[in-house]
C-alpha positions in Angstrom: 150.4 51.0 230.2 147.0 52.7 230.4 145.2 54.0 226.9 142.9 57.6 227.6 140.6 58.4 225.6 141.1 61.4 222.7 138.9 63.8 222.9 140.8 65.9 220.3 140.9 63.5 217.1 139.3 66.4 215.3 141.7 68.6 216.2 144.9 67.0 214.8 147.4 68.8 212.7 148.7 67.1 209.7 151.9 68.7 208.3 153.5 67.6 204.8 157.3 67.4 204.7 157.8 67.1 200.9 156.2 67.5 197.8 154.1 70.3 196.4 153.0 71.1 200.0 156.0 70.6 202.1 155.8 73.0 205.6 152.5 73.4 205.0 149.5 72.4 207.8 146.8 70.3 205.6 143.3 69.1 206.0 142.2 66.0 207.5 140.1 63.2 205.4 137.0 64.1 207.6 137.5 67.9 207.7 137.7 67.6 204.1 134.3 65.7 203.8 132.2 67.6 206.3 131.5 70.3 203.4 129.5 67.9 201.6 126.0 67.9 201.9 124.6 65.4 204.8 120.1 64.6 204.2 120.3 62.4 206.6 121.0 64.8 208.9 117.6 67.1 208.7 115.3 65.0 209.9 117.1 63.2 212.6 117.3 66.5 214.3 113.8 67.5 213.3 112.8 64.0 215.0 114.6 64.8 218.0 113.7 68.3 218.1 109.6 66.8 217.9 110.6 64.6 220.8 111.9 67.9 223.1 115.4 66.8 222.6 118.7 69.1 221.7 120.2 67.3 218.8 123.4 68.9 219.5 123.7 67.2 223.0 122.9 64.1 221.4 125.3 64.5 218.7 127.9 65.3 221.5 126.9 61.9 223.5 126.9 59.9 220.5 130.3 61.2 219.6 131.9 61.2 222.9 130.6 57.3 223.4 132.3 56.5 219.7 135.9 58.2 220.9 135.6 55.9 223.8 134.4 52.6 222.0 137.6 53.5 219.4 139.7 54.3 222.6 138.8 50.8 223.7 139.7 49.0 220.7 142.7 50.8 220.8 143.6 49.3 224.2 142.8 46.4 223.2 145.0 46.4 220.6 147.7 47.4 222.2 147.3 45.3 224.9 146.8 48.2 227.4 144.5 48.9 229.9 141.8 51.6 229.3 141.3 54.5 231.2 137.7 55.8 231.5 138.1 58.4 234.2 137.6 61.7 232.2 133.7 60.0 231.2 130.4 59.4 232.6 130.1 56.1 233.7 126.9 55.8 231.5 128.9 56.3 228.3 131.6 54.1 229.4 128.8 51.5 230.0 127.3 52.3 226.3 130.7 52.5 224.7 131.5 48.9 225.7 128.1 47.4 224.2 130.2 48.7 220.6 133.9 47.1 222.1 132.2 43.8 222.7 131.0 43.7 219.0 134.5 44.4 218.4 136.0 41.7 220.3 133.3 39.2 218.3 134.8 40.8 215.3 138.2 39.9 216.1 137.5 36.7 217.1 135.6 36.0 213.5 138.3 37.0 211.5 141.8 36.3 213.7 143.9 39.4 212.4 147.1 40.3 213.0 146.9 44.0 213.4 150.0 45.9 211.9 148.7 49.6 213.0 146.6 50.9 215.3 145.7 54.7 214.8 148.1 55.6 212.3 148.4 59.1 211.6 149.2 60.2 208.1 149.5 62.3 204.8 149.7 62.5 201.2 152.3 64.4 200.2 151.2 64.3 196.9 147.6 65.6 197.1 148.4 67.5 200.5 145.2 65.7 203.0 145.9 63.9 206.3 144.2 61.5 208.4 144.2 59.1 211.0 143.5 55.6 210.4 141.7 53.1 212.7 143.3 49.9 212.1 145.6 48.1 209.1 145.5 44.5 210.1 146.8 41.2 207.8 144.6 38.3 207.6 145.7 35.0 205.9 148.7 37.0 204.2 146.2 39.8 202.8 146.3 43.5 204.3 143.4 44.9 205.4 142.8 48.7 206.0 139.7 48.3 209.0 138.0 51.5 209.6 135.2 51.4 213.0 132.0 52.8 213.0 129.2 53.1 216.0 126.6 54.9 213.5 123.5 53.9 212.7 124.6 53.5 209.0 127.4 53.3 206.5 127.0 56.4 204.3 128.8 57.6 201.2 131.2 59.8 202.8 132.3 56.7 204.8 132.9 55.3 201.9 135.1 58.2 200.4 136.9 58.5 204.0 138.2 55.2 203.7 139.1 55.4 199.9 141.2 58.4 201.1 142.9 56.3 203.9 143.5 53.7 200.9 145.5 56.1 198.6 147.5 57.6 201.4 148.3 54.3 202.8 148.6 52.8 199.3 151.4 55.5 198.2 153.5 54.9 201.5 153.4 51.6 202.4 151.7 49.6 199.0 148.9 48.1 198.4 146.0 47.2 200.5 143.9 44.0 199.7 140.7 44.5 201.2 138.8 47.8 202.6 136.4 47.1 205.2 134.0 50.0 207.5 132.9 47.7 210.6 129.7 49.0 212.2 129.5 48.2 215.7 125.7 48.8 216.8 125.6 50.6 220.3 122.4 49.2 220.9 122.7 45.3 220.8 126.5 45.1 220.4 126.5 43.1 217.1 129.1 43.8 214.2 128.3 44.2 210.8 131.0 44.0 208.4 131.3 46.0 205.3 133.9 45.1 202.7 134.3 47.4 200.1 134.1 46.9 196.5 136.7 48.1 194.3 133.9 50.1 192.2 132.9 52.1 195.1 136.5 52.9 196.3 136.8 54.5 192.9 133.8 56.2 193.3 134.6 57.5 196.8 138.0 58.5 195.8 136.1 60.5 192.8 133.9 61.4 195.1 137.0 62.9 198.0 139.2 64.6 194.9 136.2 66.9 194.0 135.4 67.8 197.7 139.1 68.5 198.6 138.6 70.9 195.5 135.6 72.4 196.9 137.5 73.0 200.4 140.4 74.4 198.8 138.5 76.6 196.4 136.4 77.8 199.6 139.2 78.4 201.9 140.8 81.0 199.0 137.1 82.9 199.1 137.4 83.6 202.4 141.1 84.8 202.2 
């Protein structure tokens, strides 16, 4: 089989069946999170904009080179070929410096991966998402999130304390949390387990922005 790339991640519905929001379309983890407020973000696009540079077509490339590196991993995973027809060769060529920290990743830990891309939701607090990769390594389950960032910010870490309750509620309990940055530039992996103190936090941190969404959505009804 052949794995294509998903250019529409962002755009995926997440319906609950049961619960206090059964029939009803809910937010994703990330949609959720992009209302919270993002520093980092003003003076990257001041730098580029100082440099001549639209940081909205940079923000594009960088995204479109992370959807393939995850496309990638997914193929791997599945043990599928990749398709990389629908990209620029140049991406392609960039995504793989992340895939190949990927592979050394792999290799480092020997995981047996029980999901790839698994798409979910809460009934209970009525969120979706879509996570990267729950994997079992010497007995313990791992949830493995995949980032091709510069950094590993907050919201990273309440995206994948999200993932942690919804998987948690469904399936039970998940041992370790780890974000995995794999650097585009050098193709080296850095591995980021999470403590249990900051998955509280983050999930704190989630609850009170799936509030703020909520509470926004009704002002604009």
């Amino acid at each position: 089989m052949v794995t294509k790339t998903k250019r529409n991640r962002a755009h995926q519905k997440y319906v609950c069946q049961e619960g206090p929001y059964a029939g009803q379309e809910v937010p994703g983890v990330t949609t959720v999170l992009n209302i919270l407020n993002k520093p980092a973000l003003v003076p990257w696009a001041w730098g580029l904009g100082m440099k001549g540079l639209d940081y909205r077509k940079v923000r594009d490339q960088a995204a479109d080179i992370g959807t393939i590196a995850h496309s990638m991993i997914e193929a791997d995973i599945r043990g599928e070929a990749f398709d990389p027809s629908e990209y620029a060769p140049a991406d392609v060529a960039k995504a793989e410096v992340s895939y190949i920290a990927w592979l050394d990743w792999r290799k480092a830990n020997i995981v047996d991966v029980l999901h790839s891309e698994l798409q979910m939701v809460s009934e209970e607090y009525g969120f979706g998402g879509t996570i990267d990769c729950i994997a079992r390594h010497n007995g313990d389950v791992w949830l493995v999130d995949v980032k091709t960032g510069k950094a590993v910010y907050d919201e990273m870490i309440a995206q994948v304390a999200a993932y942690q309750v919804m998987y948690g509620d469904r399936f039970g309990h998940i041992g370790q949390v780890h974000i995995i940055r794999l650097d585009k530039e050098d193709g080296i992996f850095t591995d980021h387990q999470i403590p249990e103190r900051k998955l509280v936090a983050g999930w704190d941190l989630f609850l009170h922005a799936l509030g703020c969404y909520r509470a926004l959505r009704e002002l604009k009804r």
